[in-house]
Short mmCIF file of the C-alpha atoms (twelve columns), coordinates in Angstrom:
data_MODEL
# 
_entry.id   MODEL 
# 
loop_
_atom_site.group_PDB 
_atom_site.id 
_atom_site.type_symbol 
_atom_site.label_atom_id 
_atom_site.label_alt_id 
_atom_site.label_comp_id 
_atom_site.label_asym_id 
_atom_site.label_seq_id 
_atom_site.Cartn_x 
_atom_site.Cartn_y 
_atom_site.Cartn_z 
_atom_site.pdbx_PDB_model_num 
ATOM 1   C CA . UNK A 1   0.000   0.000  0.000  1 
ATOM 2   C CA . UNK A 2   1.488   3.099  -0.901 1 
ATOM 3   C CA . UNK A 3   1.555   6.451  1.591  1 
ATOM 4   C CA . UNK A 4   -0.349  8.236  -0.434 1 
ATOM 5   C CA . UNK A 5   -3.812  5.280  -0.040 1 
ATOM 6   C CA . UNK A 6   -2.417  4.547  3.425  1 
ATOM 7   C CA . UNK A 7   -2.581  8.384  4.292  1 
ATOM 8   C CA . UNK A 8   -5.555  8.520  3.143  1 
ATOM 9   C CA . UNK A 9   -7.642  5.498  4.733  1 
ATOM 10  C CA . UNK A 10  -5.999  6.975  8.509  1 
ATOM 11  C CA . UNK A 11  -7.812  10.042 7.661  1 
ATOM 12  C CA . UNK A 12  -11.037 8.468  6.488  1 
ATOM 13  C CA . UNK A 13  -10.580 6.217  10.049 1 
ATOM 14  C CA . UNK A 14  -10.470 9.317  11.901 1 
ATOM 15  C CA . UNK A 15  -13.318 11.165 10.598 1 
ATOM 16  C CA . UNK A 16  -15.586 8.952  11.112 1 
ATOM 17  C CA . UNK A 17  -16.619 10.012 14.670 1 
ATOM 18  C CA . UNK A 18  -17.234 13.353 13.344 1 
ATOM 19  C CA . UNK A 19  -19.070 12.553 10.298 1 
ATOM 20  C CA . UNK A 20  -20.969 10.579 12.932 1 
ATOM 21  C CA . UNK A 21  -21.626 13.040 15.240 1 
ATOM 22  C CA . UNK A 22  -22.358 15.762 12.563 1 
ATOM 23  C CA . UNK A 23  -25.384 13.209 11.527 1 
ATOM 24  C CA . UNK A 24  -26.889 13.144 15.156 1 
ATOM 25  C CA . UNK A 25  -30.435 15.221 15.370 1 
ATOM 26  C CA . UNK A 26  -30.118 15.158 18.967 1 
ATOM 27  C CA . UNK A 27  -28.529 18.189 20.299 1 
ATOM 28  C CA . UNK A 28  -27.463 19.709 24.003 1 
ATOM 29  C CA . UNK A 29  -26.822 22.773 22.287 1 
ATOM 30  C CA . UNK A 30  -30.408 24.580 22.262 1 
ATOM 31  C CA . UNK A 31  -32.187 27.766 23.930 1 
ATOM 32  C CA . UNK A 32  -36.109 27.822 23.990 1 
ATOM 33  C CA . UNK A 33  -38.567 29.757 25.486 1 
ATOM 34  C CA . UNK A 34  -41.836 28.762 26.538 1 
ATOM 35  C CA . UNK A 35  -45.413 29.948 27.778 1 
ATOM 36  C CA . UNK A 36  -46.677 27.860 30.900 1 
ATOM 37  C CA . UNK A 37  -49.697 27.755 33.160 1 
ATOM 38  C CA . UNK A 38  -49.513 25.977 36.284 1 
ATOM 39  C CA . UNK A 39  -52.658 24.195 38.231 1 
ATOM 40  C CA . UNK A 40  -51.309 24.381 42.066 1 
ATOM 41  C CA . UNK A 41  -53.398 22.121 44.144 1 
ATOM 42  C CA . UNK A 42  -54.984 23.727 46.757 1 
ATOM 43  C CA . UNK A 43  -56.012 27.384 44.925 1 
ATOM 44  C CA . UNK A 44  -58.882 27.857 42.254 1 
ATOM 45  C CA . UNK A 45  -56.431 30.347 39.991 1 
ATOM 46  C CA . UNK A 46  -53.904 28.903 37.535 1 
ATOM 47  C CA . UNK A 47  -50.537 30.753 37.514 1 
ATOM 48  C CA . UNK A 48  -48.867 31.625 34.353 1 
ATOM 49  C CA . UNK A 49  -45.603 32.931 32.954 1 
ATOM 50  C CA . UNK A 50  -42.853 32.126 31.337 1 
ATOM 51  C CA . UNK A 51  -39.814 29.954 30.851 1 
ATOM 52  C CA . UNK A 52  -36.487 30.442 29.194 1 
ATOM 53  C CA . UNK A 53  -33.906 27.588 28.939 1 
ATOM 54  C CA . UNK A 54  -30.699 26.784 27.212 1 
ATOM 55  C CA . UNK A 55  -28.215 23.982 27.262 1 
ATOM 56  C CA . UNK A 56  -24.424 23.862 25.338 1 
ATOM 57  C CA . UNK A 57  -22.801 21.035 25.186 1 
ATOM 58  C CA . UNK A 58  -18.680 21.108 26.755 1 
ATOM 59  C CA . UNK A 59  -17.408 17.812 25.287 1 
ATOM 60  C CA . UNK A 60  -18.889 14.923 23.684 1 
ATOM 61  C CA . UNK A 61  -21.509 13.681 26.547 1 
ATOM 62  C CA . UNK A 62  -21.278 16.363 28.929 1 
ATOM 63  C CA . UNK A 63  -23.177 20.000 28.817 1 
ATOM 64  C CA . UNK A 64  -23.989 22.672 31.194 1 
ATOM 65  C CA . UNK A 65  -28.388 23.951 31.479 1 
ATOM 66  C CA . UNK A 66  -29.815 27.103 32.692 1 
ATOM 67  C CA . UNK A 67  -33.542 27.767 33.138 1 
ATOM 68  C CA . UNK A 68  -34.813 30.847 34.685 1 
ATOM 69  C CA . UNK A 69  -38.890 30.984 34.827 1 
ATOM 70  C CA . UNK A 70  -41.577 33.940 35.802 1 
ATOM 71  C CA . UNK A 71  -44.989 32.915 36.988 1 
ATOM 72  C CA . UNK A 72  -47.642 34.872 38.411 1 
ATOM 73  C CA . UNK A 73  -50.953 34.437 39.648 1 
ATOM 74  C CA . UNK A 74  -53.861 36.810 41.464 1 
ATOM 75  C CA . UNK A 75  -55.411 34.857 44.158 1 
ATOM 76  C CA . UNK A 76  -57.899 36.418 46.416 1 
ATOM 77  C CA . UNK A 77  -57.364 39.891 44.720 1 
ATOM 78  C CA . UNK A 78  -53.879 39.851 45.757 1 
ATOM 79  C CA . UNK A 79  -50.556 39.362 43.181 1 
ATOM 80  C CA . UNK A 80  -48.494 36.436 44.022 1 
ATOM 81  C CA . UNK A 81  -44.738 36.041 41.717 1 
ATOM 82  C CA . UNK A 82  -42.653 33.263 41.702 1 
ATOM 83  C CA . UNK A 83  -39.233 33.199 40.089 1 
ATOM 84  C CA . UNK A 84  -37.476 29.856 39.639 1 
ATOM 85  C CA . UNK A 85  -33.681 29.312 38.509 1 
ATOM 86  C CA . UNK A 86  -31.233 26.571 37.761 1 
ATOM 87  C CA . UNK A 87  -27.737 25.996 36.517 1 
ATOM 88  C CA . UNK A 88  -26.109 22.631 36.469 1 
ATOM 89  C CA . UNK A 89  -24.539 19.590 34.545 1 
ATOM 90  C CA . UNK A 90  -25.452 17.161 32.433 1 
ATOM 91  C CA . UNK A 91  -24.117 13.971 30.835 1 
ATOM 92  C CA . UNK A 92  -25.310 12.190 27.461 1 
ATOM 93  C CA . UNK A 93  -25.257 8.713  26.975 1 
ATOM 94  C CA . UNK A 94  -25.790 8.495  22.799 1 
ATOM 95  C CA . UNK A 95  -27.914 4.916  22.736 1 
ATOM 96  C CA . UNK A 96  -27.850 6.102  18.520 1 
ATOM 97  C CA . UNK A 97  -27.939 9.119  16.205 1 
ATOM 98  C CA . UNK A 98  -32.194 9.655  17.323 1 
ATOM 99  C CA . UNK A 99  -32.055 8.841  20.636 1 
ATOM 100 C CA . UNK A 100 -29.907 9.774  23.818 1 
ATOM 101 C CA . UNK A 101 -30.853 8.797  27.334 1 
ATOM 102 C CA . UNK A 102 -29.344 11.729 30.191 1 
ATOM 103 C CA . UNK A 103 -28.835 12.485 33.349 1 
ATOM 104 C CA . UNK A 104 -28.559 16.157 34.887 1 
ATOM 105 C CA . UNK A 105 -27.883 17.844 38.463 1 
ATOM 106 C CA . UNK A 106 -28.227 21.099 39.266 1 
ATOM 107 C CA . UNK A 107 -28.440 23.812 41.729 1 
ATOM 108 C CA . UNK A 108 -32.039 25.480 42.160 1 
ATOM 109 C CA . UNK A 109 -33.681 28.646 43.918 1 
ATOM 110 C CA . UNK A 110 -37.309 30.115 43.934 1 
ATOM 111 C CA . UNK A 111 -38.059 32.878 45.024 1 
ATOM 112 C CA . UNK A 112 -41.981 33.891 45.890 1 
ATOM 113 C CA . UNK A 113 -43.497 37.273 46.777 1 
ATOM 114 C CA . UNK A 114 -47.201 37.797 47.975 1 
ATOM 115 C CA . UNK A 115 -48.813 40.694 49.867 1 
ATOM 116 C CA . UNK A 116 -45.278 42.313 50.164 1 
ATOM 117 C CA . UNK A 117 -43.328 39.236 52.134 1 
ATOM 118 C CA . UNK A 118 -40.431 37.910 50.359 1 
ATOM 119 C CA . UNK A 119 -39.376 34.281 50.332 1 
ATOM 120 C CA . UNK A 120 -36.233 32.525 48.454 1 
ATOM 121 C CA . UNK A 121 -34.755 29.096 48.812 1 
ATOM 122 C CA . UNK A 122 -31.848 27.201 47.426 1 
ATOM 123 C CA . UNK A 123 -31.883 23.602 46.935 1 
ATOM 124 C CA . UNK A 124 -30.757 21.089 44.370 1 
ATOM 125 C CA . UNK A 125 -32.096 19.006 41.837 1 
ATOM 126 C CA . UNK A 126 -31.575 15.592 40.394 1 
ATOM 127 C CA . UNK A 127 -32.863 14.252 36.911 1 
ATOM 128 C CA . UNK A 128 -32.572 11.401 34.472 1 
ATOM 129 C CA . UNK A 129 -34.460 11.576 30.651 1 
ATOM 130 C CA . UNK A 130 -34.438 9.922  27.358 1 
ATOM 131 C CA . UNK A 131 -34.678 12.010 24.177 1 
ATOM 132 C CA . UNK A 132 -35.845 10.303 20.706 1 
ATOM 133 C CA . UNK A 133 -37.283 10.662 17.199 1 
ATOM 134 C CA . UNK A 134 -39.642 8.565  16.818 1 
ATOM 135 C CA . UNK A 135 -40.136 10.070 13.638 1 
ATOM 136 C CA . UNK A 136 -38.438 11.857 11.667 1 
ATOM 137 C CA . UNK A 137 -39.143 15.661 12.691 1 
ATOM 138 C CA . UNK A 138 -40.847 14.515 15.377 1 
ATOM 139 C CA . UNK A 139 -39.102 14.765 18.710 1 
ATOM 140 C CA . UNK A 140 -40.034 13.034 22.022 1 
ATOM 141 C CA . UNK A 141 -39.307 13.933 25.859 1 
ATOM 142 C CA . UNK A 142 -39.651 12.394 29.038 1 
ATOM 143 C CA . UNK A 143 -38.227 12.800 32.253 1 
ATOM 144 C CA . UNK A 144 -37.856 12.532 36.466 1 
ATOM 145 C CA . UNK A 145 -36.542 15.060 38.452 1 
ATOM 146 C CA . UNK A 146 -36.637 15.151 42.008 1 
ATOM 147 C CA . UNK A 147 -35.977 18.679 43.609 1 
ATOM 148 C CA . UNK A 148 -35.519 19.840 47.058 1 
ATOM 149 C CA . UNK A 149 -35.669 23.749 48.096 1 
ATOM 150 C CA . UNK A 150 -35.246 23.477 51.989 1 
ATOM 151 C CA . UNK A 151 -38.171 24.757 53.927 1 
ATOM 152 C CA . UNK A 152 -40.062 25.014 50.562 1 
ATOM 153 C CA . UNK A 153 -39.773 21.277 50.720 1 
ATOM 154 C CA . UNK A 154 -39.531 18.797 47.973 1 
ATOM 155 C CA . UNK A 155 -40.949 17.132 44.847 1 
ATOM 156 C CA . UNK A 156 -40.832 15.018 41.938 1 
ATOM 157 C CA . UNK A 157 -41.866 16.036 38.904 1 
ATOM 158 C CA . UNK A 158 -42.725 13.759 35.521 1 
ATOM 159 C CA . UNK A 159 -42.182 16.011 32.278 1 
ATOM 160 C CA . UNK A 160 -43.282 15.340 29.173 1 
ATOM 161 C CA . UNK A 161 -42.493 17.161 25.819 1 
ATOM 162 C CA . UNK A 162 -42.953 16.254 22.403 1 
ATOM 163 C CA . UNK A 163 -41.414 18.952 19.766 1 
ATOM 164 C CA . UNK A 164 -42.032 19.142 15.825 1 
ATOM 165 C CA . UNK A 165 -38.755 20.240 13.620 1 
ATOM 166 C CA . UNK A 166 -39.111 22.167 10.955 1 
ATOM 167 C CA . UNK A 167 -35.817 22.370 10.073 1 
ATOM 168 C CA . UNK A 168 -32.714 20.669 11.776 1 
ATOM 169 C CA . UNK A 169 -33.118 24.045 13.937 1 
ATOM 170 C CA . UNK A 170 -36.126 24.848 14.808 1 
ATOM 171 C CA . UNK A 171 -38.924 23.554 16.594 1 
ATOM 172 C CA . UNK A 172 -42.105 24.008 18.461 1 
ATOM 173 C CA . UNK A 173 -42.949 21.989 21.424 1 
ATOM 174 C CA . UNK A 174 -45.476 21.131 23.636 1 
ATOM 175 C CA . UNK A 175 -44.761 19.994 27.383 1 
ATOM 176 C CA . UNK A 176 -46.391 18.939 30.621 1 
ATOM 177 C CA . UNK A 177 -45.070 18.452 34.357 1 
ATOM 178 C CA . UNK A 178 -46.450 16.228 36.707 1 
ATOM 179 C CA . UNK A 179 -45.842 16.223 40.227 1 
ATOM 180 C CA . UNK A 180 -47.073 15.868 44.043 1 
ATOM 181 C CA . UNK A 181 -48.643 19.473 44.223 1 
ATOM 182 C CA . UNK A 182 -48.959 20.945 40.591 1 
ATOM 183 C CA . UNK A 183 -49.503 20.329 36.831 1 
ATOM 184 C CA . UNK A 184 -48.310 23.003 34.435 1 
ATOM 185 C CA . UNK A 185 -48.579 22.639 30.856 1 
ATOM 186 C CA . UNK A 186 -46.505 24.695 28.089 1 
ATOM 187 C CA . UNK A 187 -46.128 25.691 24.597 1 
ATOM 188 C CA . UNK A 188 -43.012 26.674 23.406 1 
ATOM 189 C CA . UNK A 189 -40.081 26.750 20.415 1 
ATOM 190 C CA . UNK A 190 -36.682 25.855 20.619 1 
ATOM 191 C CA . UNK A 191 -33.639 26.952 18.293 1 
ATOM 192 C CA . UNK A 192 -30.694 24.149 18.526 1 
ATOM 193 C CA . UNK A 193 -27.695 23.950 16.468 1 
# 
């Protein structure tokens, strides 16, 4: 084999994981904002807001998240705000080019306000999801996260979220949460790259 074929076929060898990874439709590199409303057990008004998110991948399987969401709600005549953050890390686990099981943990903090009185908490959260296309520019979601803020206590939350591409890029979604004390449902588009 000459060096010219030989030199060649090492550099074919070596692109493969790119050309690979270049093919994947499932990305950790994404922001998207969304509207929610959220049924809290216990009060007759719905809350509503909204959520911005973003995620950017570091290395192969690992990225960092951020979510920041504004809700609000007037119960009994009287404004009540919630503000909810996180920041944290995440690793991928590829299963193939359409689907990609995770795993995420993260630092958390809401912050509420109602009739003037202030209240924040820190916590952390823990989560494991699987991604897929079940189709192809259909996109499915679903995921566990357990989350505890202190005295604002803890929870585990089911979220599901199926998203529609209409290019590689962009996206609308749907999405629900389910958990011990609320429901919230969203609509929402996502640009990834």
């Amino acid at each position: 084999m000459n060096k010219t074929r030989a030199l060649g076929l090492a550099a074919a060898l070596l692109a493969l994981p790119l050309a690979a990874q270049a093919e994947d439709k499932i990305s950790y590199n994404y922001v998207d904002a969304a509207y929610l409303v959220v049924d809290i057990d216990g009060f007759s008004k719905d809350a509503d807001g909204f959520a911005l998110r973003g995620a950017f991948e570091l290395t192969e399987n690992f990225f960092l998240f951020a979510g920041y969401a504004d809700l609000s709600a007037k119960i009994a005549g009287f404004n009540v705000d919630e503000k909810d953050y996180s920041v944290g890390v995440g690793y991928d686990w590829s299963m193939s080019d359409t689907m990609s099981l995770y795993g995420k943990v993260a630092w958390v903090r809401a912050e509420g306000d109602a009739l003037g009185f202030s209240v924040d908490e820190d916590g952390f959260s823990l989560g494991v999801g699987i991604r897929a296309f079940v189709l192809d520019p259909l996109e499915l979601e679903g995921a566990v996260t357990y989350a505890d803020l202190g005295d604002f206590g803890d929870s585990t939350t089911l979220g599901l979220a199926a998203r529609y591409y209409f290019t590689e890029q962009f996206a609308v979604g749907v999405e629900a949460g389910l958990s011990d004390d609320a429901t919230s449902y969203g609509v929402g588009v996502r640009f990834q790259w």
